[in-house]
C-alpha positions as CSV (number, residue, x, y, z in Angstrom):
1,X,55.8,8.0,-35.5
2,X,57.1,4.4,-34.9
3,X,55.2,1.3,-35.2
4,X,55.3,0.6,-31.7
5,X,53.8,4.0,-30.6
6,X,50.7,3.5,-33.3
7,X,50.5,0.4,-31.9
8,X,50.6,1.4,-28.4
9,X,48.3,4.2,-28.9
10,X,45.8,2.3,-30.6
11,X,46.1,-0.1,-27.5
12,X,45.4,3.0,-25.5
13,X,42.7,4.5,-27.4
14,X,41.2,0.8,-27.4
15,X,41.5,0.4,-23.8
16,X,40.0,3.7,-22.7
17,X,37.0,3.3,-25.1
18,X,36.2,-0.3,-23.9
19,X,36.6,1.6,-20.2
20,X,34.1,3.9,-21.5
21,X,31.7,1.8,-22.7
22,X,32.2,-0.3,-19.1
23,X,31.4,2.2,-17.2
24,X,28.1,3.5,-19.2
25,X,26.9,0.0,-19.4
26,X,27.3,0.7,-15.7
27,X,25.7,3.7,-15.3
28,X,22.4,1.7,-17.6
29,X,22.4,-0.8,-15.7
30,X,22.0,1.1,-11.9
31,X,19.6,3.5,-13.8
32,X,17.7,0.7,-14.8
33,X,17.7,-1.3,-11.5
34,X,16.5,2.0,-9.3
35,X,14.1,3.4,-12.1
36,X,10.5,2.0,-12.0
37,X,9.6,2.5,-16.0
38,X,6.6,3.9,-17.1
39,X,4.2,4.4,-14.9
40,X,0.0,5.0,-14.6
41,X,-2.1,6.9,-12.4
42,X,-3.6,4.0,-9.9
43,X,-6.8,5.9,-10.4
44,X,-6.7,6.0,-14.0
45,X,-7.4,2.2,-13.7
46,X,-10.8,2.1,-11.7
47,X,-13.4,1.2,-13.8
48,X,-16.2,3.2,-14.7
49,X,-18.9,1.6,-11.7
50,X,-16.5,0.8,-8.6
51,X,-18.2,0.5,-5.4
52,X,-15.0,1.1,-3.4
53,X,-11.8,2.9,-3.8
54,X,-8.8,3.3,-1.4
55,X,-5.9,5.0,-2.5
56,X,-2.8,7.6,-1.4
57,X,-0.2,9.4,-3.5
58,X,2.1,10.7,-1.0
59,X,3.4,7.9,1.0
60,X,6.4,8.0,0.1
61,X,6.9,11.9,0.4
62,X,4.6,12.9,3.1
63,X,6.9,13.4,6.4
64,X,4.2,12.1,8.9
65,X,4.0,8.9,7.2
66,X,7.6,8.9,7.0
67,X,7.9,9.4,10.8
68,X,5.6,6.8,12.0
69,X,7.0,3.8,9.7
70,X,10.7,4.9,10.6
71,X,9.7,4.7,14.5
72,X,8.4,1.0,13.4
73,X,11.4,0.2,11.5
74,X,14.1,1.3,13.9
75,X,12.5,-0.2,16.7
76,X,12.2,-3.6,14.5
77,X,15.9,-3.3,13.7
78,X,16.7,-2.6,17.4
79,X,15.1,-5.6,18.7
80,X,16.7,-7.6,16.2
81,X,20.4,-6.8,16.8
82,X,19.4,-7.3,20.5
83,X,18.6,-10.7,19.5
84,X,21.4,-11.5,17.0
85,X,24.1,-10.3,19.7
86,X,22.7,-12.6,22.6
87,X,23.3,-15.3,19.8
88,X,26.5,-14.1,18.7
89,X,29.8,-15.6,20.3
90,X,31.9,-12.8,22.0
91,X,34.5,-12.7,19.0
92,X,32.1,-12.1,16.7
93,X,30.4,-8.8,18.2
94,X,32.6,-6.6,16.6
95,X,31.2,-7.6,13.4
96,X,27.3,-6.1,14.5
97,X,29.0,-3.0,16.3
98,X,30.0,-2.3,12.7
99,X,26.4,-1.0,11.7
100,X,25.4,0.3,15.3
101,X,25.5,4.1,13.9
102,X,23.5,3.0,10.8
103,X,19.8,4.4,10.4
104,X,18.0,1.9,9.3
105,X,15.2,4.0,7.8
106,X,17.8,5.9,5.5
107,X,16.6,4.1,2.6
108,X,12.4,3.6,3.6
109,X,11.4,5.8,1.3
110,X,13.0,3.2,-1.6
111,X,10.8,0.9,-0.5
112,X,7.3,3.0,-0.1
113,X,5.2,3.3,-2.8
114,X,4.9,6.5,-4.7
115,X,1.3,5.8,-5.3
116,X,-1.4,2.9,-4.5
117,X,-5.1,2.3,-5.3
118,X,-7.4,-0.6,-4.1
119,X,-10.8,-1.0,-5.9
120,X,-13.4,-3.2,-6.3
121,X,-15.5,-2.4,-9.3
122,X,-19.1,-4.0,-10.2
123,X,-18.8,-4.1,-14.0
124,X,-14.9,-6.4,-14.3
125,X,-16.3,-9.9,-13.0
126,X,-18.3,-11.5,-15.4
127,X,-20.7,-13.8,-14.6
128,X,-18.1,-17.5,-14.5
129,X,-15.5,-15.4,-12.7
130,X,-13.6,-17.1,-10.1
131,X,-12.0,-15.6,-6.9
132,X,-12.8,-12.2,-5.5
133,X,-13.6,-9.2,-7.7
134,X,-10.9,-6.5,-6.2
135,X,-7.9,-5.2,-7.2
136,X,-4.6,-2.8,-6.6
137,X,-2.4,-1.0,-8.3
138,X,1.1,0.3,-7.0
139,X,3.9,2.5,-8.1
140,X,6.9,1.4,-6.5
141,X,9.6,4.0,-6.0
142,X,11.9,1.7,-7.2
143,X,12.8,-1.4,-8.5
144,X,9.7,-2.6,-10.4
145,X,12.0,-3.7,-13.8
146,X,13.8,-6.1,-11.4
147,X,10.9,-7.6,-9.3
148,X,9.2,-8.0,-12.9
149,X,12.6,-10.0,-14.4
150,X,12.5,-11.7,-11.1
151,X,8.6,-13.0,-10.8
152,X,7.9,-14.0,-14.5
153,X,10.8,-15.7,-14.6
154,X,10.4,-17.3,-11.6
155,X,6.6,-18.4,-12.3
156,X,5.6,-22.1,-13.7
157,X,4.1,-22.6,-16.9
158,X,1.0,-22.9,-15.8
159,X,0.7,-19.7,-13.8
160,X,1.4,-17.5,-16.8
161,X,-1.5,-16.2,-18.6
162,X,-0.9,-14.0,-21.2
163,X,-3.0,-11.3,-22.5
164,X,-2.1,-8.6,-24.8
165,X,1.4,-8.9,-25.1
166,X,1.3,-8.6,-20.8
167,X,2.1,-11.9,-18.8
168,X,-0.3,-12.3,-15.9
169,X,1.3,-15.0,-13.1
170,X,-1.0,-16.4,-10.6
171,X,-2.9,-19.6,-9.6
172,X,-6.8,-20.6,-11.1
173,X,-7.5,-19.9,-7.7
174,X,-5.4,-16.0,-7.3
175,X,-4.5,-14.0,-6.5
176,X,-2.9,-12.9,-9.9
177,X,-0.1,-10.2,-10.3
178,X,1.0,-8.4,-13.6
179,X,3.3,-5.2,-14.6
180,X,2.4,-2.6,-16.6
181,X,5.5,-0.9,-17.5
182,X,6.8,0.1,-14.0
183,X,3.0,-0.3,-12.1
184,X,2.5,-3.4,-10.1
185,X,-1.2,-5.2,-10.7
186,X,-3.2,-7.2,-8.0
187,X,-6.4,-8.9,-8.8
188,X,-8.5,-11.6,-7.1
189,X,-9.8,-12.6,-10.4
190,X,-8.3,-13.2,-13.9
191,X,-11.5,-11.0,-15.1
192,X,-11.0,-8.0,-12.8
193,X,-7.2,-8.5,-14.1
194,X,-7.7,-8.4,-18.1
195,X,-9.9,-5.4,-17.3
196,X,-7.5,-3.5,-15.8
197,X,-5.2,-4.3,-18.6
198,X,-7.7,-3.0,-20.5
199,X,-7.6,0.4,-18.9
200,X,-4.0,0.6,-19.2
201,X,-4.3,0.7,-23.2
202,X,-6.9,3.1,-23.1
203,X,-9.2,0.4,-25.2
204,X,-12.6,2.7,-25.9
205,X,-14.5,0.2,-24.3
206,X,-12.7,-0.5,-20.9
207,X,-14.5,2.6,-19.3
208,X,-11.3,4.6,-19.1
209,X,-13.3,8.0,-17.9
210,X,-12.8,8.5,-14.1
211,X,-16.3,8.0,-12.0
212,X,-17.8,10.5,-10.0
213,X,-16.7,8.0,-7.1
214,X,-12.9,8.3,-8.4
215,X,-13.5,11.5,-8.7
216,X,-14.4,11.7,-5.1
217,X,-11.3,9.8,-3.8
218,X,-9.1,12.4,-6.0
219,X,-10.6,15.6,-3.7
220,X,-10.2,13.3,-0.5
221,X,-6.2,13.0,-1.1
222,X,-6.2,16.7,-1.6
223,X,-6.3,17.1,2.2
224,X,-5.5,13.7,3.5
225,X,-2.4,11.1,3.1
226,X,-5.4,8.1,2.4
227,X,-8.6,8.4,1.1
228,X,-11.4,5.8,0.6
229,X,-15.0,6.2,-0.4
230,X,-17.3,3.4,-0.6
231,X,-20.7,3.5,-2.0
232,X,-24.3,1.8,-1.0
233,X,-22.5,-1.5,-2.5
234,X,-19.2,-1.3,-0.6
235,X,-20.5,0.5,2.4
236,X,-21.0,-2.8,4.0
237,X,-17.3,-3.0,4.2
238,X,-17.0,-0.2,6.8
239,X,-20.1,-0.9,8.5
240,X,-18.5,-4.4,9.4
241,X,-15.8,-3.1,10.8
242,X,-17.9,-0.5,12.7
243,X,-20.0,-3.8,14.0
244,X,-17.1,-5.7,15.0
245,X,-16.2,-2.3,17.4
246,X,-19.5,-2.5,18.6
247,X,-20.9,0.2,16.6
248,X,-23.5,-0.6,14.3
249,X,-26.4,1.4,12.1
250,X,-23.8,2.2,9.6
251,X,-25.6,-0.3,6.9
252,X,-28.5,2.3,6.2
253,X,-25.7,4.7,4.5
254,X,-25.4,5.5,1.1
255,X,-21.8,6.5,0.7
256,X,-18.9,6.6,3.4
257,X,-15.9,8.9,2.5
258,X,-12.9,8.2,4.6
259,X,-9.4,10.6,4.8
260,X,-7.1,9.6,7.2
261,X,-3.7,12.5,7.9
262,X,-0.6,10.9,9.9
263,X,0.8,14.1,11.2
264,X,3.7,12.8,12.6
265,X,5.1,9.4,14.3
266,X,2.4,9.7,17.3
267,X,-0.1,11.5,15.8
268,X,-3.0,10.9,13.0
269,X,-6.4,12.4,12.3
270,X,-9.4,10.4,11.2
271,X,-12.5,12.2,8.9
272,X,-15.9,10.3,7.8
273,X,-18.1,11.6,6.2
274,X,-21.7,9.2,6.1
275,X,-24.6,10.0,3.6
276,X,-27.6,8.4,4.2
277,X,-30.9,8.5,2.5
278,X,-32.8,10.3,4.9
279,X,-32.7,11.8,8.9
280,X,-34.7,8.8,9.8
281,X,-32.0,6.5,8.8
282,X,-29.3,8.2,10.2
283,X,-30.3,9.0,13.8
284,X,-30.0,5.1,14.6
285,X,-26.7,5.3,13.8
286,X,-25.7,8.7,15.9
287,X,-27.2,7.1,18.2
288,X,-25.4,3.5,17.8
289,X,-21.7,5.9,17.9
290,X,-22.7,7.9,20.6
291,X,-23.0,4.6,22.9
292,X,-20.7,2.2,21.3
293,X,-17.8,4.8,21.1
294,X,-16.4,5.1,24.7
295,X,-16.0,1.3,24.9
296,X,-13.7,1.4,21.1
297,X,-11.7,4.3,22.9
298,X,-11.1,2.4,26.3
299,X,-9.8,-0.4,24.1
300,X,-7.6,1.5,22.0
301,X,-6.8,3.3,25.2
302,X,-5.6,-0.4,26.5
303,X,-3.4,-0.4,24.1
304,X,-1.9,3.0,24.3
305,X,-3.4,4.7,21.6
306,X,-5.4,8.0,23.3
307,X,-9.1,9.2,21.0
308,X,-10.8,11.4,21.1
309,X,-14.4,11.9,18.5
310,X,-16.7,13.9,18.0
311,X,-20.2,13.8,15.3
312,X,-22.0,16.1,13.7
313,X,-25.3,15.1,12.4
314,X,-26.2,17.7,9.1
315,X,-29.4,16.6,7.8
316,X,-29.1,13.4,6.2
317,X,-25.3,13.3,6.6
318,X,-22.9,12.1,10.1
319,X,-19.4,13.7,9.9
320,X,-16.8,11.9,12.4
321,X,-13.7,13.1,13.3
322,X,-11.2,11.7,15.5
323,X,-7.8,12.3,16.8
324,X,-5.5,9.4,17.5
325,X,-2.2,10.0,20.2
326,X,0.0,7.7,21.1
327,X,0.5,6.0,17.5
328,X,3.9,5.6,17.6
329,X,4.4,4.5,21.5
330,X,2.1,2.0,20.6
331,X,3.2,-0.2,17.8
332,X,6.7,-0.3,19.7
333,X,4.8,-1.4,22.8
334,X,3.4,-3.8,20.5
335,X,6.1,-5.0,19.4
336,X,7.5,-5.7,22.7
337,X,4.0,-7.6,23.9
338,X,4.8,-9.5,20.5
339,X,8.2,-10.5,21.6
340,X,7.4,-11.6,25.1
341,X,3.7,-13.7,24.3
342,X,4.7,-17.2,25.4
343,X,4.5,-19.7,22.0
344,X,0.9,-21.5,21.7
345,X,1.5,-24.7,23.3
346,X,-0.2,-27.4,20.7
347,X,-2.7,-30.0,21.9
348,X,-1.4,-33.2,24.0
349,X,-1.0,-36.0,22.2
């Protein structure tokens, strides 16, 4: 063989290895981008005495959420080409007509977490804790290596707090926010943070055993896309809410389980379940829903969202259920009321 064809194939063989290696550096670096990492079961990291957990593992997958969020999102992205072509000159159109036939919720389930807990638990806030004693955990779909590169980076000095070879960014005041491999961390506090952290190591003394209360919310998302159950020390969240509709008596509970199933875009089915200590606390608040209901379903009613409820009183225990129609119809009529609110006008000067 001549020198120029060993030259020539060595050129060759060069080439198409450094090709090689291009494209699998490639291929790493889009399986890197879309891949989350390593990732924890949200309700792995509830500490051992919460008073509150919410949490789903099926948003992403579950076709009635899927339905309602895409009516949302294509009605979002309708409005806003509506508004983009009345700014648009005439010779620029063209360039918007270009994605009329695109579905903009193609991609939503990218973007909706696989898996999300919130939590507030008694035993993570010491004593000289600062800011509120609740946190979250969420497994994106996708993209958590990036956001991660993207918001330590992107933090001052002085909002990084690191902690077992994790970086924790966030203000004195929080909230704070940290990754665990591919799960995205919340917290109110720094405390309620480095516990959680704790958790994720499986350290023998961060109360790593699931409580009966997680326990609880595990069974709940058996049956339903969300499930929260709040005990005597987190009741008091749901019973605001409840006094706000006008419905009160709730306080007297002991635990409040809540599932919540989003059939499809319009539809979704509510199920409480209140324990209370005995019959005598429990009638005032059958009582309380039986007269403060009909004025919560005229307002939702209002707002075109049809419910219908009905209670069950067992013993010491009030199980609600109530079916909501009209979801969908709704938030895009929302929108629209949304869109045509005149601006608040500020005071004279």
């Amino acid at each position: 063989m001549k020198t120029w064809h060993k030259v020539a194939l060595g050129v060759g063989v060069g080439c198409g290895v450094l090709v090689m290696l291009g494209v699998g550096a490639c291929a790493v670096g889009i399986w890197w981008v879309l891949t989350p990492g390593r990732q924890v079961d949200p309700l792995d990291l509830v500490g051992g005495s919460p008073v509150a957990v919410v949490a789903s593992d099926r948003l992403s997958t579950d076709p009635g959420v899927h339905d309602l969020a895409a009516t949302v999102l294509r009605e979002v992205e309708r409005r806003g080409r509506a508004a983009q072509r009345e700014s648009l000159p005439e010779n620029l159109r063209w360039i918007q007509a270009l994605n009329a036939n695109r579905d903009p919720a193609a991609g939503l389930r990218m973007w909706v977490p696989r898996s999300v807990a919130l939590f507030i638990d008694r035993d993570d806030v010491g004593p000289a804790s600062r800011g509120t004693p609740w946190a979250a955990a969420i497994n994106p779909s996708m993209f958590s290596r990036m956001f991660r590169l993207i918001v330590e980076h992107a933090a001052p000095g002085q909002d990084r707090h690191p902690y077992r070879g994790y970086t924790i960014t966030g203000s004195d005041d929080g909230p704070f926010l940290c990754f665990a491999g591919g799960t995205v961390l919340v917290s109110g506090s720094l405390d309620e943070m480095t516990a959680v952290l704790d958790r994720v190591e499986g350290r023998p003394d961060a109360g790593t055993t699931r409580s009966e209360l997680t326990t609880s919310v595990s069974t709940l998302l058996e049956r339903f896309d969300v499930g929260g159950v709040f005990d005597s020390g987190g009741v008091g969240i749901v019973a605001g809410a409840l006094r706000i509709a006008g419905i009160g008596g709730l306080d007297a509970a002991e635990r409040v389980a809540v599932g919540v199933d989003v059939v499809d875009a319009d539809n979704a089915r509510l199920e409480a379940t209140a324990t209370f200590p005995d019959r005598d606390a429990l009638e005032p608040f059958g009582t309380a829903w039986r007269e403060g209901w009909p004025g919560v379903a005229r307002i939702l009613l209002e707002r075109g969202i049809e419910a219908g409820a009905r209670i069950r009183l067992e013993q010491n225990t009030a199980v609600v259920t109530v079916e909501f129609r009209g979801l969908g119809s709704a938030a895009v009529a929302g929108l629209a009321a949304l869109e045509t609110r005149p601006p608040v006008s500020g005071p004279s000067p």
